[in-house]
C-alpha positions as CSV (number, residue, x, y, z in Angstrom):
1,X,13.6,13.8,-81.7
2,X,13.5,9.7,-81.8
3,X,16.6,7.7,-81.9
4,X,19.4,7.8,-83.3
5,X,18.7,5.1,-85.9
6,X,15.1,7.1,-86.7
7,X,17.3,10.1,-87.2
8,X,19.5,8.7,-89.8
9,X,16.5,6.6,-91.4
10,X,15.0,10.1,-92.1
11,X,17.5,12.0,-93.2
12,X,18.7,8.9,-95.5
13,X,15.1,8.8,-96.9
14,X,15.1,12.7,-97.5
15,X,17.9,12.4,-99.3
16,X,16.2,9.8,-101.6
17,X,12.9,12.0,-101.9
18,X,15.2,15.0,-103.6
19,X,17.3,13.2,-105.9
20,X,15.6,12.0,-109.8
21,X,18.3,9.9,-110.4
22,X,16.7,6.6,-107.8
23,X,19.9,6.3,-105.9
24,X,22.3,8.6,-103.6
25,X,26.0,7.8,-103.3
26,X,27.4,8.2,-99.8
27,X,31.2,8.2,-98.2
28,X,30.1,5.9,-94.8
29,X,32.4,7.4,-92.4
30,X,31.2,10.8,-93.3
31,X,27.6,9.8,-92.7
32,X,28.6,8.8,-89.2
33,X,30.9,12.2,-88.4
34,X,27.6,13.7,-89.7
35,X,25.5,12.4,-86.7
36,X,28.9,11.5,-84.2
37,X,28.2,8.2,-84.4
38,X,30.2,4.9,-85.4
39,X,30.3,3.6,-88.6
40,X,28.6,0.1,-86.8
41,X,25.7,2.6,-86.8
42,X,25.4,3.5,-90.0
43,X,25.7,-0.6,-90.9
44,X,22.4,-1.1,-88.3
45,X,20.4,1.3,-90.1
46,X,21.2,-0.3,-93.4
47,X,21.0,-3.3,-92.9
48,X,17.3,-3.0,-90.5
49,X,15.8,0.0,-92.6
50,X,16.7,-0.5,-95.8
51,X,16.1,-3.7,-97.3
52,X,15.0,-5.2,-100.4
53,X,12.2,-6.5,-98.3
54,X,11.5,-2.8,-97.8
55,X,12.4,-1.5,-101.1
56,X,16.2,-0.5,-101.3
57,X,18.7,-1.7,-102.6
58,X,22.3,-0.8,-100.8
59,X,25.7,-1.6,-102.0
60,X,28.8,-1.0,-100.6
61,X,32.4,-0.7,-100.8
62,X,34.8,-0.7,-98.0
63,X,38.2,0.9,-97.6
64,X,39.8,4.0,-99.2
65,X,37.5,4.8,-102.0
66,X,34.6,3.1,-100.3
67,X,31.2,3.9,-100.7
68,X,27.7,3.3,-99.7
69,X,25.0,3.3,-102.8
70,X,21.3,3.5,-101.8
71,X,18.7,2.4,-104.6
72,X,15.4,3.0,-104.1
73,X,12.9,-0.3,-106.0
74,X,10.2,1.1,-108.1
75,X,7.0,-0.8,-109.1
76,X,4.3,2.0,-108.3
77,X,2.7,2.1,-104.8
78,X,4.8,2.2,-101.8
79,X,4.7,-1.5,-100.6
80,X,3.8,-3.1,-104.1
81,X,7.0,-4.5,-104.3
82,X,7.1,-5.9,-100.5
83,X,3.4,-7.6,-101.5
84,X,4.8,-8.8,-104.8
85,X,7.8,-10.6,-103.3
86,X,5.7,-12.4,-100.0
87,X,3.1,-13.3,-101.5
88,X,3.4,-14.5,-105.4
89,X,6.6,-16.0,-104.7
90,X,7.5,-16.7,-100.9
91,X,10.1,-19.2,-100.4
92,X,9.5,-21.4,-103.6
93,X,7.5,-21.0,-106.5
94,X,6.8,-23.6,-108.8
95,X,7.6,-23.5,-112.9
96,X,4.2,-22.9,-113.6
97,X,3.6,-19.7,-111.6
98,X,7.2,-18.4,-112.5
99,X,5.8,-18.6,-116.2
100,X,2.7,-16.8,-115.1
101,X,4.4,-13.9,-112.9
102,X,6.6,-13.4,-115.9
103,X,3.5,-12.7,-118.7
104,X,1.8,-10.6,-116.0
105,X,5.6,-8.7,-116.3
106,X,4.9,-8.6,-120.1
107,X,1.4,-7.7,-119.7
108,X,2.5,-4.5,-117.4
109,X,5.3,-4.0,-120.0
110,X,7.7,-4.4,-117.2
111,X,9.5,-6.3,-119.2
112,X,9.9,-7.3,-123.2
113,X,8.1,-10.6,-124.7
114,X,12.5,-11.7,-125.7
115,X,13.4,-10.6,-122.3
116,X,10.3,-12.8,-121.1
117,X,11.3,-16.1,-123.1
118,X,15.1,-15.2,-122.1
119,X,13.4,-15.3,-118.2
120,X,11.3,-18.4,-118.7
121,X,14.1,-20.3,-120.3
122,X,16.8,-19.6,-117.3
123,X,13.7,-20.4,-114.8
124,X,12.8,-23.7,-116.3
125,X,15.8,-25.8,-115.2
126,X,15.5,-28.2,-118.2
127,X,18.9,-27.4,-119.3
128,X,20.3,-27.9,-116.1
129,X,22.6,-31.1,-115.7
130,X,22.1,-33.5,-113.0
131,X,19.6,-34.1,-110.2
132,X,18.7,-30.7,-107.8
133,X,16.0,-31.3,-105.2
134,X,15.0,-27.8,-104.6
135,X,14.8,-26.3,-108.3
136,X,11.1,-24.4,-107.0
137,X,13.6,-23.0,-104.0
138,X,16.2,-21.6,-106.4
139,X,13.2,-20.4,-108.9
140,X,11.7,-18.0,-106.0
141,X,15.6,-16.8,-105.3
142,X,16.0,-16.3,-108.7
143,X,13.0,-14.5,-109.4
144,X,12.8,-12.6,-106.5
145,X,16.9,-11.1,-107.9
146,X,15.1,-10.3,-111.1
147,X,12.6,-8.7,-110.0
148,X,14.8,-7.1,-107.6
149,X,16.8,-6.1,-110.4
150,X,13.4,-4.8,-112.6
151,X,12.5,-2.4,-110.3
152,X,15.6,-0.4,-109.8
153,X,15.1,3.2,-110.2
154,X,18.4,3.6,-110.8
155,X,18.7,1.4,-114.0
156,X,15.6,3.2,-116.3
């Protein structure tokens, strides 16, 4: 039957097959009664299984009215959005291939031509104050959140 990690995995992910809405809400502690396991458990699955890397999305809430949110990424074929993030941006990206990445959005009408200038403009650093060294760095960060943000199934 695998392990237990495999076991929550699957039923996580069935979860997110049956639902329209992109995303399932989840109490965490009633997850782990669910499969007698500890919460810690729960947090190892989450944090291994379902990454932005791997296209989720989880928030989370601790205490009383805590919750766990799991958002599924969009943007078509499963691993698209992996391929997307490794290889047109990686750890930096420079201005001139953030400004290309974002017409190819406009051009796939991921996104509007405003919301592309609105992208561009916060990407190009010229209205930044002082000296930063690793501006290409904190482009491929930045990008990478907004594109994180783009393909939320959750937000269409």
């Amino acid at each position: 039957m695998g392990n237990l990690a495999d076991r929550i995995e699957k039923y996580l992910k069935q979860i997110l097959e049956q639902t329209s809405e992109g995303f399932i809400i989840l109490q965490r502690s009633e997850l782990a009664g669910e499969f007698s396991c500890v919460p810690s458990q729960i947090n190892y699955v989450l944090h291994t299984r379902f990454t932005v890397e791997r296209g989720y999305l989880v928030e989370s809430r601790r205490g009383g009215g805590g919750y766990l949110r799991i958002i599924r990424l969009g943007m078509g074929i499963e691993g698209q959005y992996q391929q997307v993030m490794r290889q047109l941006i990686g750890d930096q990206i420079s201005r001139e291939r953030t400004n290309g990445l974002v017409d190819r959005l406009v051009e796939e009408e991921l996104v509007t031509i405003r919301e592309a200038a609105m992208i561009k403009c916060v990407l190009s650093g010229n209205d930044l104050g002082g000296e930063f060294k690793d501006w290409d760095v904190l482009r491929a960060r930045l990008m990478k959140t907004i594109l994180t943000t783009l393909s939320r199934d959750d937000l269409l």
